[in-house]
C-alpha positions in Angstrom: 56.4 -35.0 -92.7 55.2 -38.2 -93.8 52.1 -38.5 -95.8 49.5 -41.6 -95.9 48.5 -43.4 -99.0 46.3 -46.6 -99.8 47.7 -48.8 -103.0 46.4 -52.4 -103.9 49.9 -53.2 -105.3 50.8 -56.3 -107.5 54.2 -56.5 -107.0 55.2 -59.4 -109.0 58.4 -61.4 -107.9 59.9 -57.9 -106.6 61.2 -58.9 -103.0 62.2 -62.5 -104.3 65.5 -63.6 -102.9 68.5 -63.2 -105.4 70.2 -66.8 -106.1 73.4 -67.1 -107.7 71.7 -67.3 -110.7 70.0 -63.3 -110.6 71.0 -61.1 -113.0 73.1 -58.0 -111.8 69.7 -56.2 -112.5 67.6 -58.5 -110.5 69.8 -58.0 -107.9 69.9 -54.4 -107.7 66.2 -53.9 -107.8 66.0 -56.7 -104.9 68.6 -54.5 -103.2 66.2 -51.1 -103.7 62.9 -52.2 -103.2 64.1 -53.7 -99.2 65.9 -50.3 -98.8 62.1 -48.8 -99.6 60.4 -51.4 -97.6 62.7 -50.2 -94.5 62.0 -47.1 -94.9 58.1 -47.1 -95.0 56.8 -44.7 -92.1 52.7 -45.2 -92.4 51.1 -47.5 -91.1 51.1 -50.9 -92.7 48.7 -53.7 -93.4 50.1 -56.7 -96.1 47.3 -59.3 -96.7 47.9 -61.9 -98.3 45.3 -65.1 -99.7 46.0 -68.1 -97.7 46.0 -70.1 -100.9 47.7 -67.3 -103.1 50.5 -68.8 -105.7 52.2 -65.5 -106.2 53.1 -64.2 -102.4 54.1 -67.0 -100.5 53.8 -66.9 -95.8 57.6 -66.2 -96.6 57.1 -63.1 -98.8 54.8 -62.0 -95.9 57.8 -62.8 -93.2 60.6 -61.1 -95.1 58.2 -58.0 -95.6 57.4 -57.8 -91.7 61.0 -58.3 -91.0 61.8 -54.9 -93.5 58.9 -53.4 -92.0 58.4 -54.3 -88.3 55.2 -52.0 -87.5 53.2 -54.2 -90.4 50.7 -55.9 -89.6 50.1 -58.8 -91.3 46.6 -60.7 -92.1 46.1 -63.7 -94.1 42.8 -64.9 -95.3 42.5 -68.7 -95.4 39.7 -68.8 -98.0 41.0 -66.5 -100.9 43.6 -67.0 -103.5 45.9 -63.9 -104.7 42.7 -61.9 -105.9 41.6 -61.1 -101.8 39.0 -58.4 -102.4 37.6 -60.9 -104.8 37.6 -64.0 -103.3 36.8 -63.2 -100.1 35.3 -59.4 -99.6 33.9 -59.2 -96.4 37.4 -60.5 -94.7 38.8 -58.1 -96.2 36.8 -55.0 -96.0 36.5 -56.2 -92.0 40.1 -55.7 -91.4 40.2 -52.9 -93.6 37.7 -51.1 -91.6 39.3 -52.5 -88.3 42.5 -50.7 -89.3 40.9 -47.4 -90.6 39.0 -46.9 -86.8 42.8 -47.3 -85.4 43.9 -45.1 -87.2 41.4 -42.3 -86.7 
């Protein structure tokens, strides 16, 4: 049984690619946290600030790749704060998600 849960996670540099340069330890959390991404169940909405500097369209692309049934929303107008910069975006597709899933 899988069980539901809402996060507002700040994931900083987590799922970046490993270069050449990456430490065995970078590496090996790189490694983990995409076996965890593909093996998320619930249902899935990654947002992301059109304008962030931290998550980039890519992060958002690799992370829908790991976890096909995502859904993925960016809002033009906000930066990496979202809820902040642009509230009513976000609590729209929030709530557009939550009458799915009723």
């Amino acid at each position: 049984m899988t069980t539901a849960g809402w996060c507002w996670a700040l994931a900083f540099g987590i799922l970046h690619p490993c270069g050449s340069r990456a430490s065995p330890s970078a590496r090996s959390r790189y490694e983990r946290s995409k076996a965890a991404a593909q093996a998320v169940t619930v249902p899935t909405q990654l947002t992301r600030g059109g304008s962030s500097d931290i998550v980039s369209a890519a992060h958002v692309h690799e992370m829908c790749m790991l976890i096909p049934h995502a859904e993925a929303l960016e809002v033009a107008a906000a930066g990496h704060m979202i809820a902040g910069d642009d509230n009513g975006v976000f609590m729209a597709r929030l709530s557009d998600v939550l009458v799915r899933l009723k």
